[in-house]
C-alpha positions as CSV (number, residue, x, y, z in Angstrom):
1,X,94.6,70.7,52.2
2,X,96.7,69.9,55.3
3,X,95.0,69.9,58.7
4,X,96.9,71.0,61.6
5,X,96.8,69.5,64.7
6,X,96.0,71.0,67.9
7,X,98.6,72.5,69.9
8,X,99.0,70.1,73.2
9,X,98.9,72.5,76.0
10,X,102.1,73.8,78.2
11,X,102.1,71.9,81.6
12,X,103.7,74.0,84.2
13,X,106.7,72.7,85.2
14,X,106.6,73.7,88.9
15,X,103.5,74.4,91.1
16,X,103.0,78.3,91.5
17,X,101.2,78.7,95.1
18,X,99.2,81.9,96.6
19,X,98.2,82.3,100.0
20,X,96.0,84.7,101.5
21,X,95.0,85.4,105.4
22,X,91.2,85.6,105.7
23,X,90.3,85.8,109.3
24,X,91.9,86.2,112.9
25,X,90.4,85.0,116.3
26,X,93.1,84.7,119.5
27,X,93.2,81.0,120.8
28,X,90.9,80.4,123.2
29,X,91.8,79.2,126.8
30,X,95.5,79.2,125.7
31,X,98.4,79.4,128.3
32,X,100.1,82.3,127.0
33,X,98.3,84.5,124.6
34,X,97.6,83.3,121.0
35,X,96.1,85.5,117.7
36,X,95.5,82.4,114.9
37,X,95.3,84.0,111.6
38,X,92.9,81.9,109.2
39,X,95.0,81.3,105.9
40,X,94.1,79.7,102.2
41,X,96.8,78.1,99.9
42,X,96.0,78.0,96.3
43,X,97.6,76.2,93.5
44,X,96.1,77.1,90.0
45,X,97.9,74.7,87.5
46,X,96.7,71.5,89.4
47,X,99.8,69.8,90.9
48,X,99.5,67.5,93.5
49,X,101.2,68.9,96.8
50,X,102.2,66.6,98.9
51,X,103.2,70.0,101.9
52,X,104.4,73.1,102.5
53,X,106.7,74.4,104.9
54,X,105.3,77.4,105.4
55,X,107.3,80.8,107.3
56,X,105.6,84.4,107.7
57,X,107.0,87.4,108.9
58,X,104.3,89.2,110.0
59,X,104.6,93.1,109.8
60,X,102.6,96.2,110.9
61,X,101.7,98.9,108.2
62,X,100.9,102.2,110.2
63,X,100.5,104.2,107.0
64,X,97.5,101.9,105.8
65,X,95.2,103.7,108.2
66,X,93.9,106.7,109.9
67,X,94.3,107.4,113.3
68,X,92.2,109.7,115.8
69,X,93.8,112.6,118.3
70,X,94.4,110.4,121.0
71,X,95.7,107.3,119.0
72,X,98.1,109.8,117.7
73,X,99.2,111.2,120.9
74,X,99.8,108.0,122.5
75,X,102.0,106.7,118.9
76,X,104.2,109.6,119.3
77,X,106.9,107.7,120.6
78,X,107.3,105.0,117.9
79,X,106.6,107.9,114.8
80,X,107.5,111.1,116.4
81,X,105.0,114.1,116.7
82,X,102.3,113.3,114.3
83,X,103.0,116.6,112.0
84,X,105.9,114.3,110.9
85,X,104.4,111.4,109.7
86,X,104.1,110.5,105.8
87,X,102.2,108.1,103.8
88,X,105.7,105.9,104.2
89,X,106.2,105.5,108.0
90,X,108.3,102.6,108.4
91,X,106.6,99.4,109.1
92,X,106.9,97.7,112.3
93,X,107.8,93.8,112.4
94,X,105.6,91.9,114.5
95,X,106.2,88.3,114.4
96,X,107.8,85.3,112.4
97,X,106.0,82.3,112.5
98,X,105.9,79.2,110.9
99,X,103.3,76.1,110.3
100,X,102.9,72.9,107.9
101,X,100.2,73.5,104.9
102,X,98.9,70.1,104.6
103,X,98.3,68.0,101.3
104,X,96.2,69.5,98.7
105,X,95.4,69.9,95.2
106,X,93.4,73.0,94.3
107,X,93.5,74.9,97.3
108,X,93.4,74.2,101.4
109,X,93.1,76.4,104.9
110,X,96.0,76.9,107.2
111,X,96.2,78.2,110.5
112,X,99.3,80.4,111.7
113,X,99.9,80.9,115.4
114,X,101.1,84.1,116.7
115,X,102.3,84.3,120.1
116,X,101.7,87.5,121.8
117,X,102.9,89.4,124.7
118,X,101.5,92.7,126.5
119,X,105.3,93.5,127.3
120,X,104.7,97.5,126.9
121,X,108.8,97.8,125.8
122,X,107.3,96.0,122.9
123,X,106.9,98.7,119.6
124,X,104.6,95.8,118.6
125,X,102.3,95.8,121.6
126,X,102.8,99.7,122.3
127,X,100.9,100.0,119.1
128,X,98.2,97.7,119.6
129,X,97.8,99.5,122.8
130,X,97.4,102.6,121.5
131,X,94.8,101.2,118.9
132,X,92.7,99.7,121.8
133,X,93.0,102.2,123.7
134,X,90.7,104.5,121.5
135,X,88.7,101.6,120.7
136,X,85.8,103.4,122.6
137,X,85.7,105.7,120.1
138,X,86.5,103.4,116.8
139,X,85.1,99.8,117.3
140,X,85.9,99.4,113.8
141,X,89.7,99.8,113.9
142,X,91.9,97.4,112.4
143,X,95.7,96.9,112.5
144,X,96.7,96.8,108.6
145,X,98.9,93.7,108.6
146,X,101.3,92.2,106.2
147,X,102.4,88.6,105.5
148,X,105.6,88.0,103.9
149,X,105.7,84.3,103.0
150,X,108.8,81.9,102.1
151,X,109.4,77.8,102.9
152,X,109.7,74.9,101.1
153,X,106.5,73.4,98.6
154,X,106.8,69.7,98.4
155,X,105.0,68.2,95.4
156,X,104.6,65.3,93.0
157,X,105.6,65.5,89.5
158,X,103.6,64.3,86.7
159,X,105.3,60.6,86.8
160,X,105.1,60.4,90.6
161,X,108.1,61.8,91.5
162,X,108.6,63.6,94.7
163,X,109.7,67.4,94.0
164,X,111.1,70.3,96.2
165,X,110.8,74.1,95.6
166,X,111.1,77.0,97.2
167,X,108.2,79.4,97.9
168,X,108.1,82.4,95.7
169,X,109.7,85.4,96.9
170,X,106.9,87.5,95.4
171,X,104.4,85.2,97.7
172,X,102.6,87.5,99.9
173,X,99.3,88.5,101.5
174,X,97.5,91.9,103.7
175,X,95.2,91.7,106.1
176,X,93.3,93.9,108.6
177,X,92.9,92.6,111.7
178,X,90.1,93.9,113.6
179,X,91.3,95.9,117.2
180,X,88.6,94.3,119.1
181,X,90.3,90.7,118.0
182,X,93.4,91.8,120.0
183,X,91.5,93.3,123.1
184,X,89.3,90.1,123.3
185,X,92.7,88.1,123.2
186,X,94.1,90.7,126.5
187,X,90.9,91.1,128.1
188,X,90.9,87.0,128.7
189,X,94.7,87.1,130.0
190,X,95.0,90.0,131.9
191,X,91.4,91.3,132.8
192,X,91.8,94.7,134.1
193,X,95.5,95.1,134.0
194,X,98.7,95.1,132.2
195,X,102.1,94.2,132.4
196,X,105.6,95.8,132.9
197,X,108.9,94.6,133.1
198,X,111.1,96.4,136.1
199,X,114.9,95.3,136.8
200,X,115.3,93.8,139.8
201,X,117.2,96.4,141.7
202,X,113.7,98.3,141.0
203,X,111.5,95.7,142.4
204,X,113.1,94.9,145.6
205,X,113.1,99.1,146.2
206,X,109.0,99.1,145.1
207,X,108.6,95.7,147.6
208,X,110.6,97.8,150.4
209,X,108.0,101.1,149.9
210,X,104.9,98.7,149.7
211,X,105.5,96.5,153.2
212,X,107.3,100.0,154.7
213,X,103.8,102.0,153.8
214,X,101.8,99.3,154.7
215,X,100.2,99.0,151.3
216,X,98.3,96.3,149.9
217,X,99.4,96.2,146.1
218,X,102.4,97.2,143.8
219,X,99.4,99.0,142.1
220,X,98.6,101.0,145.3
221,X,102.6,101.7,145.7
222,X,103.0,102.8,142.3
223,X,99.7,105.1,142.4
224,X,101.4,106.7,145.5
225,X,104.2,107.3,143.9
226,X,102.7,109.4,141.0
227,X,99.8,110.8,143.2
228,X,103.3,112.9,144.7
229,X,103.0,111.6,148.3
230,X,105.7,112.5,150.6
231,X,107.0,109.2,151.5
232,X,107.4,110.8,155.5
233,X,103.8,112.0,155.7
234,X,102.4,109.1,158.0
């Protein structure tokens, strides 16, 4: 009788990594602001990696939620009226970052750093605005949020050699970020207001109406302004 042996088992020839985003706070006493997205790299068939080169676009998927009356009201201008939007309402690209993924075998945490603005041209920051906006009324509103990874997985091959592959294409993670994540991140840079970008033509007529009406604030000009006050009237 003839005894066969066992079958030696396949080695994978390349790592296969996954990566996942598993929490988000905004960077703390940071000069511009900062959301930090907590990440986890995982590499199931137990190759040494030596790094990763990791890059994320990060993108916005409105259809992934619901939205109240006024949230809706105040979207209208990125989606249209909301009678028109579908369950495939285009996404909206937020950021590309990138970051190293340090040595590991197994799995590891990452950090990714996304710089934010509150530049209200932004579709990006429009909609966050809109989101915190209502937050009154939904303290548990999140932004559905996708991570498209790619970059470059250094690892060492079974005899010690140093290897290089890309990131899958397929490598990708969701995430909802919580709304009141995003207002504690404004709240600590621009307590109270928000910002507005003017040409400069614009601003030197808004300076001339402020020190000709004696105001105290571009605020105060600009509340004139849409309060209808005739300009003449002092």
């Amino acid at each position: 009788m003839s005894v066969q042996a066992e079958p030696e088992p396949v080695e994978a020839l390349a790592p296969e990594p996954y990566f996942s985003v598993t929490g988000a706070r905004h960077r703390d006493f940071a000069a511009t602001p900062t959301m930090v997205f907590t990440g986890a790299a995982s590499e199931p068939t137990g190759h040494e990696i030596q790094s990763i080169a990791l890059a994320a676009q990060v993108m916005i998927d409105p259809a992934r939620r619901g939205y109240l009356p006024r949230a809706r009201e105040r979207l209208a201008e990125l989606f249209g009226a909301p009678a028109s939007w579908t369950p495939s309402t285009q996404g909206l690209a937020w950021a590309r970052v990138t970051t190293i993924v340090p040595a590991f075998q197994g799995s590891t945490a990452f950090e990714l750093e996304v710089p934010c603005a509150y530049d209200l041209e932004v579709a990006a920051t429009k909609y966050f605005h809109a989101l915190a906006d209502g937050a009154a009324q939904d303290e548990g509103g999140e932004v559905p949020l996708s991570f498209h990874f790619n970059g470059t997985v250094f690892y060492f091959a079974r005899d010690g050699r140093l290897q290089v592959i890309p990131v899958p294409w397929s490598a990708t993670a969701q995430y909802s970020m919580p709304v009141a994540a995003w207002r504690a991140m404004i709240a600590e840079h621009y307590p109270g207001g928000a910002w507005i970008r003017l040409a400069e033509d614009t601003l030197d007529a808004l300076n001339a109406r402020r020190a000709a009406r004696g105001l105290a604030s571009f605020d105060a000009c600009v509340t004139e302004l849409l309060s209808g006050e005739d300009s003449d009237a002092r």
